[in-house]
PDB file of the backbone (N, CA, C, O) and the ligand in Angstrom, with CONECT records:
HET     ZN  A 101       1
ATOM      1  N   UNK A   1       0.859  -1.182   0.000  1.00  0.00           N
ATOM      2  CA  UNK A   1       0.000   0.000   0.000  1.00  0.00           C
ATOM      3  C   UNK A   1       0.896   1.232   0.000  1.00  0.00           C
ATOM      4  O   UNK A   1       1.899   1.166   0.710  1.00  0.00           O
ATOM      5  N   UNK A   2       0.665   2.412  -0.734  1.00  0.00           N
ATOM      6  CA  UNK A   2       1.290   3.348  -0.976  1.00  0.00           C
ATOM      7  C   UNK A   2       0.675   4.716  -0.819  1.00  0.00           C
ATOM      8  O   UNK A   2      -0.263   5.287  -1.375  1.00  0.00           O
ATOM      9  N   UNK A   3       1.406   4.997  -0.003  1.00  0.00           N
ATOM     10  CA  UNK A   3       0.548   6.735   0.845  1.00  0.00           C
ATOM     11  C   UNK A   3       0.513   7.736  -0.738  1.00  0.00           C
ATOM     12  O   UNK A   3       1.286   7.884  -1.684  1.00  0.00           O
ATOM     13  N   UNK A   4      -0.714   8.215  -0.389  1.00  0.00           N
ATOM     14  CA  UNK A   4      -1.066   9.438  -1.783  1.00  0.00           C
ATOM     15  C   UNK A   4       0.519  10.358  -1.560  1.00  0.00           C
ATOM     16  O   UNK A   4       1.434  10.550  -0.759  1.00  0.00           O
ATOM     17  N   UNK A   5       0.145  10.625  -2.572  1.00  0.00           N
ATOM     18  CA  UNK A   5       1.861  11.436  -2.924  1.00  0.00           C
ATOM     19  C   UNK A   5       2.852  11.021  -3.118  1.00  0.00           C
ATOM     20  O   UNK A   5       3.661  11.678  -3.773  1.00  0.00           O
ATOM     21  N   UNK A   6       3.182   9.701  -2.595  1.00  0.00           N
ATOM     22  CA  UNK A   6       4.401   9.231  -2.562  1.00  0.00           C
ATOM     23  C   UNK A   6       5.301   8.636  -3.570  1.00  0.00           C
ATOM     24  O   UNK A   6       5.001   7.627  -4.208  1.00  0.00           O
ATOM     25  N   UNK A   7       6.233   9.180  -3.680  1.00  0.00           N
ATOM     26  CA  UNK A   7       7.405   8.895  -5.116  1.00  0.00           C
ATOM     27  C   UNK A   7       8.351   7.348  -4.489  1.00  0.00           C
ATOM     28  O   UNK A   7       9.319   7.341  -3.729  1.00  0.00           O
ATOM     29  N   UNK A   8       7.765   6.358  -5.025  1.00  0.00           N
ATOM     30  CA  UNK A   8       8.268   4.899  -4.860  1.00  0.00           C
ATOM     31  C   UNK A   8       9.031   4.866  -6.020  1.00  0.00           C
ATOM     32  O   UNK A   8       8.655   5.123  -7.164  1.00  0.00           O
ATOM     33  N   UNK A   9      10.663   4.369  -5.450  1.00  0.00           N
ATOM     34  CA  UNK A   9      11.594   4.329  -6.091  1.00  0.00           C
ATOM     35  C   UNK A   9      12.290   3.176  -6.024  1.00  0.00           C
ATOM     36  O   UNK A   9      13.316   2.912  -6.651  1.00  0.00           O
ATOM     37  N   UNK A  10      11.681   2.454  -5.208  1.00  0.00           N
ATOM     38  CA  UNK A  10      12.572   0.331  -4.761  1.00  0.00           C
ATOM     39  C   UNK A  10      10.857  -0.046  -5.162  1.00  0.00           C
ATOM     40  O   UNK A  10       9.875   0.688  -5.269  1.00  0.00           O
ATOM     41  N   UNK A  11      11.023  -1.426  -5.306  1.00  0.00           N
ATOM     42  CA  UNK A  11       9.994  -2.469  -4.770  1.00  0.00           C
ATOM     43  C   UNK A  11       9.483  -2.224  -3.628  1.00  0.00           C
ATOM     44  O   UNK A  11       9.900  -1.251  -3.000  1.00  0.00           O
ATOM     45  N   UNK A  12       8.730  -2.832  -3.235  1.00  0.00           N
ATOM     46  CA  UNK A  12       7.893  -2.739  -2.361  1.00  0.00           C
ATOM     47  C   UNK A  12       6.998  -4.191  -1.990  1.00  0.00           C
ATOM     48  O   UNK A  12       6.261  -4.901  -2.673  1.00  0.00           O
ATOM     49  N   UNK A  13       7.386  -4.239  -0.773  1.00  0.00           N
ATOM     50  CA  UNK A  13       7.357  -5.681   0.048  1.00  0.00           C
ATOM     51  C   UNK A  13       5.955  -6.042  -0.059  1.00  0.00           C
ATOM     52  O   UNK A  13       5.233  -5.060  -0.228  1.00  0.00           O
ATOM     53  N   UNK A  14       5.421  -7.035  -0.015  1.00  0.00           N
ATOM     54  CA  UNK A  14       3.462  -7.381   0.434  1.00  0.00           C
ATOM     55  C   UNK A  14       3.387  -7.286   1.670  1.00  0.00           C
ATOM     56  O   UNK A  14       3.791  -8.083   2.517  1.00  0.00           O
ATOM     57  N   UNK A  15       2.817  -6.213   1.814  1.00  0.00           N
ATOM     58  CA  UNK A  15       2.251  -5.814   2.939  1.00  0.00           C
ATOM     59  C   UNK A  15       2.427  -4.456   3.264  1.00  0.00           C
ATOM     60  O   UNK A  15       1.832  -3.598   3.916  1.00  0.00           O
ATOM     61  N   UNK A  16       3.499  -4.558   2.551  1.00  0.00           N
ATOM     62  CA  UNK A  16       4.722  -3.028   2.924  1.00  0.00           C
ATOM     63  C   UNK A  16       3.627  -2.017   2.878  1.00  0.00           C
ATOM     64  O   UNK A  16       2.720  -2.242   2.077  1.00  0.00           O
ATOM     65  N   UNK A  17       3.555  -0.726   3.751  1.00  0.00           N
ATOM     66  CA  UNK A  17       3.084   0.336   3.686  1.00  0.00           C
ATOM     67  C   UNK A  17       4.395   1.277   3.828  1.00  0.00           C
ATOM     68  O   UNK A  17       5.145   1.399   4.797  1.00  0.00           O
ATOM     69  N   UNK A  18       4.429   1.815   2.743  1.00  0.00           N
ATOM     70  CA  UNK A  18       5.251   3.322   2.227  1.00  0.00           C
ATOM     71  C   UNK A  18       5.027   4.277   2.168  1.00  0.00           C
ATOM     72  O   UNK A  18       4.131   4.193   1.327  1.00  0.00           O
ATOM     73  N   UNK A  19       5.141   5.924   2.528  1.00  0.00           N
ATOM     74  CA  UNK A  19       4.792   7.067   1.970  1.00  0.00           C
ATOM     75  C   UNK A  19       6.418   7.539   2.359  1.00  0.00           C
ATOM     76  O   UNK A  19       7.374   7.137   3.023  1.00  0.00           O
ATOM     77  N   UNK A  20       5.977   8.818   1.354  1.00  0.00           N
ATOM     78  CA  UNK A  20       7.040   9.801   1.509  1.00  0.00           C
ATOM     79  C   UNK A  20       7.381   9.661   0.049  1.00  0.00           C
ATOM     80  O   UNK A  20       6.901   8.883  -0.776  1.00  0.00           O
ATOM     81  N   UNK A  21       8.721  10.985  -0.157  1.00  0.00           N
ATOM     82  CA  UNK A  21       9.297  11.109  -0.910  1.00  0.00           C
ATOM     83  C   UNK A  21      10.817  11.256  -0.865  1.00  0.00           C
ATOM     84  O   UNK A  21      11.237  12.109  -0.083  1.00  0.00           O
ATOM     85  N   UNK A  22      11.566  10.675  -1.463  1.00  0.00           N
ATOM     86  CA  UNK A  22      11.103   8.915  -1.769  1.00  0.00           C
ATOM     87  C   UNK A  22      10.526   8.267  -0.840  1.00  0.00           C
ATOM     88  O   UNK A  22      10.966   8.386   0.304  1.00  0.00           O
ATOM     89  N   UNK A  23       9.671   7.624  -1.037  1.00  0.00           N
ATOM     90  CA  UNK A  23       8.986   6.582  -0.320  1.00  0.00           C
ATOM     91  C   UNK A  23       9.699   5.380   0.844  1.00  0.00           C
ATOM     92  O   UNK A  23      10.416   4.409   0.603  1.00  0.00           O
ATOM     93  N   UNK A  24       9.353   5.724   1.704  1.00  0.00           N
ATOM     94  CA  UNK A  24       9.972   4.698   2.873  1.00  0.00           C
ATOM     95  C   UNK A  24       8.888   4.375   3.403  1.00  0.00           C
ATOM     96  O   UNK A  24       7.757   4.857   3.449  1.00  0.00           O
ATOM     97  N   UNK A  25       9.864   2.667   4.161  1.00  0.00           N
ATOM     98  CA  UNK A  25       8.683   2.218   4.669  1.00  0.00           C
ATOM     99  C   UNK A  25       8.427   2.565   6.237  1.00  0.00           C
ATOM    100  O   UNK A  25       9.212   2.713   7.174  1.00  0.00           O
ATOM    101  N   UNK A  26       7.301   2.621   6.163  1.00  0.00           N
ATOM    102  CA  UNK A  26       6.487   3.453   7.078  1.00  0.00           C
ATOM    103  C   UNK A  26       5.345   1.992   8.319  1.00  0.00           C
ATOM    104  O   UNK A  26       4.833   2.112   9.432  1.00  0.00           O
ATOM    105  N   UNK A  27       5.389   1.258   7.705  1.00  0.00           N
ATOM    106  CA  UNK A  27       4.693   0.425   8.791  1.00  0.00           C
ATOM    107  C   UNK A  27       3.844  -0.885   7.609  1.00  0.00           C
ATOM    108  O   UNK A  27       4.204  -1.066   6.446  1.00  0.00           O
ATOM    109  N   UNK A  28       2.865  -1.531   8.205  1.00  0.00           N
ATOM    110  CA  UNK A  28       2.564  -3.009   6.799  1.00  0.00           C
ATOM    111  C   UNK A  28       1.000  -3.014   7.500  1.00  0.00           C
ATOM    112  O   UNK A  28       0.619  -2.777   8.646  1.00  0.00           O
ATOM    113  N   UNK A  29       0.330  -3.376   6.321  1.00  0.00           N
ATOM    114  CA  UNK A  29      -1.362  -3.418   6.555  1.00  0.00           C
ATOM    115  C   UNK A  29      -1.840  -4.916   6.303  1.00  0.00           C
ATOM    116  O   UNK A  29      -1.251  -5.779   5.652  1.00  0.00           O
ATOM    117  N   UNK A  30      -2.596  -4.976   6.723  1.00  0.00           N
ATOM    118  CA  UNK A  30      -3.549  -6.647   6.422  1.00  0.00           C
ATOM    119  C   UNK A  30      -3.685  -6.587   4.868  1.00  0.00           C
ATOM    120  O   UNK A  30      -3.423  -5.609   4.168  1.00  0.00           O
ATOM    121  N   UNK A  31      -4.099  -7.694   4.490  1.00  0.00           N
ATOM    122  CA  UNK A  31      -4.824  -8.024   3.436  1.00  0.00           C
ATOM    123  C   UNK A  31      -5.912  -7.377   3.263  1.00  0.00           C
ATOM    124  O   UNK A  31      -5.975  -6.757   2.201  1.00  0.00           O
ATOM    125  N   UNK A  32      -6.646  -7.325   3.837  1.00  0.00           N
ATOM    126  CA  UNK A  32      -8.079  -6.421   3.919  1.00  0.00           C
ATOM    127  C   UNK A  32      -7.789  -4.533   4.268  1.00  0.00           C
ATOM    128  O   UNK A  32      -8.675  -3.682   4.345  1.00  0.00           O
ATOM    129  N   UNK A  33      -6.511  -4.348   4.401  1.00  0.00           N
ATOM    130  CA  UNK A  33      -6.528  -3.052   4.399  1.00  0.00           C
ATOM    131  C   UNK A  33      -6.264  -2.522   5.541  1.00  0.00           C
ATOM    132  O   UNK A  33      -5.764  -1.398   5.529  1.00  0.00           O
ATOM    133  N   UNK A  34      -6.524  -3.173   6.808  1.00  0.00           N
ATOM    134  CA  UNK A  34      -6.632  -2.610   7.915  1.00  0.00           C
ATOM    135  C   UNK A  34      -4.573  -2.429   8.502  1.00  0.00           C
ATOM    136  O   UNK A  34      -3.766  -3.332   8.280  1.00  0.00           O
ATOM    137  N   UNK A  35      -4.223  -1.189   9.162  1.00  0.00           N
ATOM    138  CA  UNK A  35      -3.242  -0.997   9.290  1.00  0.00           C
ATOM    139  C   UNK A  35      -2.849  -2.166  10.477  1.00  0.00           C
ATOM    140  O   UNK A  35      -3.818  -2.314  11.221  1.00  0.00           O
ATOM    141  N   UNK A  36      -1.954  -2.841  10.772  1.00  0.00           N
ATOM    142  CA  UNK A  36      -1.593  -3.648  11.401  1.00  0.00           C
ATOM    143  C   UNK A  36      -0.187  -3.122  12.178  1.00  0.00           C
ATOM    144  O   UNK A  36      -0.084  -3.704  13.257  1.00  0.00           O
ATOM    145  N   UNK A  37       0.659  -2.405  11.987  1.00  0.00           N
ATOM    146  CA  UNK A  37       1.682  -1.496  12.698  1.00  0.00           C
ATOM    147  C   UNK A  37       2.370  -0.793  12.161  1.00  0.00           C
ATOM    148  O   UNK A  37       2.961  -1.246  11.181  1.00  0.00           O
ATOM    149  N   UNK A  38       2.610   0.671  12.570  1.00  0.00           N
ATOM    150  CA  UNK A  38       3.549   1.771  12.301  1.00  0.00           C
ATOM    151  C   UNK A  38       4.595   2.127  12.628  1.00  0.00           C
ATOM    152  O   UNK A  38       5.058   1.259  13.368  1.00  0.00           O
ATOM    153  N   UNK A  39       5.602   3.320  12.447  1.00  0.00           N
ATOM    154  CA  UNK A  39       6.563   3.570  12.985  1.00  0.00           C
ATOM    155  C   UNK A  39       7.696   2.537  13.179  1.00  0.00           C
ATOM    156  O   UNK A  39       7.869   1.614  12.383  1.00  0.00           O
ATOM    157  N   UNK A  40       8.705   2.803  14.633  1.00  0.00           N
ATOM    158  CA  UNK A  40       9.512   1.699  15.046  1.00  0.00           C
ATOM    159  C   UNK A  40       9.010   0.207  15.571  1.00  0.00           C
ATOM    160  O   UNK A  40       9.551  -0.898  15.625  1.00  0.00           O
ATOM    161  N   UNK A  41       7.395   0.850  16.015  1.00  0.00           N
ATOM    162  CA  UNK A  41       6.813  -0.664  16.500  1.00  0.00           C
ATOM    163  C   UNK A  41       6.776  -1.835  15.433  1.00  0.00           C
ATOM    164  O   UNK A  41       6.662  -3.022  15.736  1.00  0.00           O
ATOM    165  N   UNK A  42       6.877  -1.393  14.277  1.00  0.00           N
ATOM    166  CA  UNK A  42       6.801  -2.040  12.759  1.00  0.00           C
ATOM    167  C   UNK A  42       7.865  -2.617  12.175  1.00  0.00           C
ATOM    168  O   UNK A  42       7.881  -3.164  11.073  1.00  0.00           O
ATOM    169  N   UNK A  43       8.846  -2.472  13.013  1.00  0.00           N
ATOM    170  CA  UNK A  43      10.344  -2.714  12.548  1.00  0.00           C
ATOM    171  C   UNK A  43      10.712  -3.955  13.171  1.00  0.00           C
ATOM    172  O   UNK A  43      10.354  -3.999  14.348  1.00  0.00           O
ATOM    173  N   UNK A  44      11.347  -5.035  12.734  1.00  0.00           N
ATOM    174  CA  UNK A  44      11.835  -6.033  13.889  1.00  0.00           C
ATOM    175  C   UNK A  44      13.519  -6.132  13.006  1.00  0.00           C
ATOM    176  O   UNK A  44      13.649  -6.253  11.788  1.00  0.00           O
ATOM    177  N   UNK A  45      14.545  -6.049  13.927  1.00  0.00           N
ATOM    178  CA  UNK A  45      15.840  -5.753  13.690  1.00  0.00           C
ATOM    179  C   UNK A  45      16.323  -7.512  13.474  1.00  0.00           C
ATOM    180  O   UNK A  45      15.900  -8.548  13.988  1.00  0.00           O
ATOM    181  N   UNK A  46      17.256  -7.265  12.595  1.00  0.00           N
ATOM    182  CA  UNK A  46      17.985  -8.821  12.402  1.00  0.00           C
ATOM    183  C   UNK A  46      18.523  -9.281  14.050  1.00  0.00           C
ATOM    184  O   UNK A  46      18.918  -8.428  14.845  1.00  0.00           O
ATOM    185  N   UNK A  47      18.462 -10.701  14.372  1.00  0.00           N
ATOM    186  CA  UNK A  47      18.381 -10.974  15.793  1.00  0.00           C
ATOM    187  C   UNK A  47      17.645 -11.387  16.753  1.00  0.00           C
ATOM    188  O   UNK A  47      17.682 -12.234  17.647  1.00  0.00           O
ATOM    189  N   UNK A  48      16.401  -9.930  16.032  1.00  0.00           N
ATOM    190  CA  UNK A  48      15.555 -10.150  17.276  1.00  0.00           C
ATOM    191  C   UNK A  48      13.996 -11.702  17.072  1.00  0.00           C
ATOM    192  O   UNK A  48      13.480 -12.097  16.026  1.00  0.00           O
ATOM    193  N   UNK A  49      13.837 -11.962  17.891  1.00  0.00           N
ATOM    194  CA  UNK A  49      12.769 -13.117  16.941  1.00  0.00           C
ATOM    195  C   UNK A  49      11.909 -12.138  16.339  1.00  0.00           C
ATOM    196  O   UNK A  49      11.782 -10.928  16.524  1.00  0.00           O
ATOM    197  N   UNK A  50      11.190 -13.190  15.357  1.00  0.00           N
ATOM    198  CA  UNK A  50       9.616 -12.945  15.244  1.00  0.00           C
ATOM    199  C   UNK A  50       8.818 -12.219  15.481  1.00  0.00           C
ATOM    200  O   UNK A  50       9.395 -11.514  16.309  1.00  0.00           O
ATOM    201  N   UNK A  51       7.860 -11.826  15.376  1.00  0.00           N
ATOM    202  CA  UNK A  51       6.787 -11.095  16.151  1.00  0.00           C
ATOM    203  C   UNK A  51       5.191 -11.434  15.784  1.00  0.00           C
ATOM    204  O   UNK A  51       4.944 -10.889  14.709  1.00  0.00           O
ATOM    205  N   UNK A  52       4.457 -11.880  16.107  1.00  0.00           N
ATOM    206  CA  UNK A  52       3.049 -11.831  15.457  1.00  0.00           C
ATOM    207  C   UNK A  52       2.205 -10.542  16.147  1.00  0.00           C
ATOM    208  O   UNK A  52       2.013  -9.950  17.209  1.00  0.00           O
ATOM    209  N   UNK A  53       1.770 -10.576  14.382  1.00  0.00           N
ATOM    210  CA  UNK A  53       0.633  -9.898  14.785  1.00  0.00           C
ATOM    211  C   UNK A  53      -0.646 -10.162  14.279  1.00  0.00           C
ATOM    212  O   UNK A  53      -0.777 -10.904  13.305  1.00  0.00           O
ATOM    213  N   UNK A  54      -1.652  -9.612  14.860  1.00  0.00           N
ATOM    214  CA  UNK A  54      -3.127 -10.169  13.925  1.00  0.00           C
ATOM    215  C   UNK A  54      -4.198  -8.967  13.515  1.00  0.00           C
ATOM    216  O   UNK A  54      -4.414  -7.845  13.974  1.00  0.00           O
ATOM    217  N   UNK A  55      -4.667  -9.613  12.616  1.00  0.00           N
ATOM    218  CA  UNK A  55      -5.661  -7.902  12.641  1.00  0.00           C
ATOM    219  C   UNK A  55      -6.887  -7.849  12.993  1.00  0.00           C
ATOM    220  O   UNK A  55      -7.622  -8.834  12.931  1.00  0.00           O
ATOM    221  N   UNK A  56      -7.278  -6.659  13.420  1.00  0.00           N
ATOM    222  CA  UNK A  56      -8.647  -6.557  14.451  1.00  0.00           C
ATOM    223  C   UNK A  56      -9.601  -6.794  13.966  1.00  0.00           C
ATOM    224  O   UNK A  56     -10.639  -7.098  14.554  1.00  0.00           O
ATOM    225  N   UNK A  57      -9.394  -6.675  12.436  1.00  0.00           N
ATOM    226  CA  UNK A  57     -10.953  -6.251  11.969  1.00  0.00           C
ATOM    227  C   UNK A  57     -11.273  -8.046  10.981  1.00  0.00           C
ATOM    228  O   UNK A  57     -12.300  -8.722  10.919  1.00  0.00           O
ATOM    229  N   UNK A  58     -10.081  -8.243  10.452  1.00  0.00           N
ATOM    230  CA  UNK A  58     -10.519  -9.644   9.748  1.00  0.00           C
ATOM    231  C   UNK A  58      -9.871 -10.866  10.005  1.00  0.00           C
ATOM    232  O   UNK A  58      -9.827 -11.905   9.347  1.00  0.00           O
ATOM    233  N   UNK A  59      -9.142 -10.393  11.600  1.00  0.00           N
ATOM    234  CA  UNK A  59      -8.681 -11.884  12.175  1.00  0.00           C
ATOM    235  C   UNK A  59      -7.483 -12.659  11.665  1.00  0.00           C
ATOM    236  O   UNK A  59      -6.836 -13.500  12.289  1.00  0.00           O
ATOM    237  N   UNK A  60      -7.300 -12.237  10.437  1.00  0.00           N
ATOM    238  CA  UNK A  60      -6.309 -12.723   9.515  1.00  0.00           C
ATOM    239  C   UNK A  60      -4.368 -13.031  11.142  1.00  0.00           C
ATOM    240  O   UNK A  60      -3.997 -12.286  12.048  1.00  0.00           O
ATOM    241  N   UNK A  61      -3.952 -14.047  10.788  1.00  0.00           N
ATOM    242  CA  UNK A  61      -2.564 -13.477  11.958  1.00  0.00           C
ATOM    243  C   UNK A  61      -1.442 -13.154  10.654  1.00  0.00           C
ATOM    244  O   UNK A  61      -1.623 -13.260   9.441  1.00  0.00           O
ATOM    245  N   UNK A  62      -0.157 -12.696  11.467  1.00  0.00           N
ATOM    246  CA  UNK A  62       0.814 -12.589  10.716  1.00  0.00           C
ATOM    247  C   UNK A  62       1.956 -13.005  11.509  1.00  0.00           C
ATOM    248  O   UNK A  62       1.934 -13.179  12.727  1.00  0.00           O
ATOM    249  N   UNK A  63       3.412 -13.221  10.390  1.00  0.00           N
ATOM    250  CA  UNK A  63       4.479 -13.267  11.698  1.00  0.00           C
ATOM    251  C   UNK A  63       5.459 -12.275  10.829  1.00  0.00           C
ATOM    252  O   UNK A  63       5.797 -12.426   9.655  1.00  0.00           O
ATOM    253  N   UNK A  64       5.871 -11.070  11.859  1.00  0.00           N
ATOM    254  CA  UNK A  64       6.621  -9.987  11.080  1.00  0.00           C
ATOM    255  C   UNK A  64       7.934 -10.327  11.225  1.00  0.00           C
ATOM    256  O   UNK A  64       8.299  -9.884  12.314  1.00  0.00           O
ATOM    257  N   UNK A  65       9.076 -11.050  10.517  1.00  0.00           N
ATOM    258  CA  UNK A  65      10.188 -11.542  10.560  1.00  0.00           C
ATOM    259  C   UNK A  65      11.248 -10.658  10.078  1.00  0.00           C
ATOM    260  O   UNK A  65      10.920 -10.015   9.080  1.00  0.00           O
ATOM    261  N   UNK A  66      12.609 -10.420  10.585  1.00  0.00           N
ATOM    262  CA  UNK A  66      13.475  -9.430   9.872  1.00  0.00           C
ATOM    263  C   UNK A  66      14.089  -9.693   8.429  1.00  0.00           C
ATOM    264  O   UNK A  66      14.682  -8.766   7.878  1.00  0.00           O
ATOM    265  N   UNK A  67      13.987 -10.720   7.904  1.00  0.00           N
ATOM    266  CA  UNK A  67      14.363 -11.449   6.651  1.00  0.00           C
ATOM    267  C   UNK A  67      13.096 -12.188   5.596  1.00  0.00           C
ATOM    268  O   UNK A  67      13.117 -12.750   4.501  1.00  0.00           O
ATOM    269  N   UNK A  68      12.443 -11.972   6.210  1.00  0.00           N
ATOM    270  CA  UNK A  68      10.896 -12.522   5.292  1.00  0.00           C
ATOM    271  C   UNK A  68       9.891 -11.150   5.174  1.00  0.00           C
ATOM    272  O   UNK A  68       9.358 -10.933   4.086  1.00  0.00           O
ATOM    273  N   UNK A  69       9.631 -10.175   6.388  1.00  0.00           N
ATOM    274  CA  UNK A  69       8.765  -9.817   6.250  1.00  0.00           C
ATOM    275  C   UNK A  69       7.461 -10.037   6.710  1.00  0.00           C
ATOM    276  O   UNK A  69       7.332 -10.820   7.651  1.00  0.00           O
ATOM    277  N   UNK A  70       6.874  -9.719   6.428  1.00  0.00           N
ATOM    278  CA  UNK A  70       5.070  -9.937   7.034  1.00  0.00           C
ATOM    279  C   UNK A  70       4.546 -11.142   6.121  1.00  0.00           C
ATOM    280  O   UNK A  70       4.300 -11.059   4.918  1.00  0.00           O
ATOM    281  N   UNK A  71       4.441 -12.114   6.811  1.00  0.00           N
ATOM    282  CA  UNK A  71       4.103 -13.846   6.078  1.00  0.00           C
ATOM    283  C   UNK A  71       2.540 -13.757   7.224  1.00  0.00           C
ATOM    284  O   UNK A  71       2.298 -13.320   8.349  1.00  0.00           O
ATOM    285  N   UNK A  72       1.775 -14.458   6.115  1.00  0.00           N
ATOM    286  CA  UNK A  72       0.998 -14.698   6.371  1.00  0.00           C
ATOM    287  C   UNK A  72       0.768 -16.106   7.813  1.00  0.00           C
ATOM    288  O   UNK A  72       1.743 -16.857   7.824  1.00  0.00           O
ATOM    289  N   UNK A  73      -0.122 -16.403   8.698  1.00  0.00           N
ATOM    290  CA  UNK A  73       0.446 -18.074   9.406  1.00  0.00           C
ATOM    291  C   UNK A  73      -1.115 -18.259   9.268  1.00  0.00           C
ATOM    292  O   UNK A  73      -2.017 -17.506   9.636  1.00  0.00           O
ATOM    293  N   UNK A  74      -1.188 -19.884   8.419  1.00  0.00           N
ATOM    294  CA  UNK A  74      -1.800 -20.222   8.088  1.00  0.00           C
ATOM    295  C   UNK A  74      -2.589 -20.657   9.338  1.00  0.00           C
ATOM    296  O   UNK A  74      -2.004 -21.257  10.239  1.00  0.00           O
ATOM    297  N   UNK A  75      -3.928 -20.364   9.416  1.00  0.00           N
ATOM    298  CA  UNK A  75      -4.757 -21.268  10.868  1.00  0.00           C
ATOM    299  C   UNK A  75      -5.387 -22.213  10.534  1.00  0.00           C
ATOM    300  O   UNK A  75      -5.437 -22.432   9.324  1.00  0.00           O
ATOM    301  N   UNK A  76      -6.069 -23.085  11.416  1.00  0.00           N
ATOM    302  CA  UNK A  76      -6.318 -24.444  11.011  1.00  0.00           C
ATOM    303  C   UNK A  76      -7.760 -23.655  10.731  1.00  0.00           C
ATOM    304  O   UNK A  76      -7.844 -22.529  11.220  1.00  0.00           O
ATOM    305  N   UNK A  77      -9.045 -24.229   9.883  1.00  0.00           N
ATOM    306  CA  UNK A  77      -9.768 -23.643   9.336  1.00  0.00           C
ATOM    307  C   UNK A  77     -11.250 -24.727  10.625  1.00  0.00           C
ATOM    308  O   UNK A  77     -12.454 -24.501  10.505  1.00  0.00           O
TER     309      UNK A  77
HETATM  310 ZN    ZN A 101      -7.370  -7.765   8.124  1.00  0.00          ZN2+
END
């Protein structure tokens, strides 16, 4: 997802939420849209584990990894 205005100049991760100019990343949204984390809370540094998160509105989980990114974790249905 890409903030209005913003001049994207790399790829851009799934999930990735970017604005600015040039465009940095700025925090990662659900599938459905809903923002899932911003800022430094959005960041997980090489080292540190994992992190899940889930989203409020469509339940969906995630695991925010420093080398993968925001992966989806599949739930048992
Ligand atoms: Zn969602």
């Amino acid at each position: 997802m890409v903030g209005m205005g913003s001049v994207v100049t790399h790829d851009v991760a799934p999930f990735r939420l970017v604005a600015g100019n040039p465009a940095r990343p700025v925090g990662w949204v659900c599938a459905c849209g809903e923002p899932l984390a911003k800022g430094e809370e959005a960041e997980v540094s090489p080292g540190q584990p994992a992190r899940a998160l889930a989203c409020h509105r469509c339940t969906r989980e995630f695991r925010l990894d420093a080398f993968e990114g925001l992966v989806p974790v599949e739930t048992a249905a």
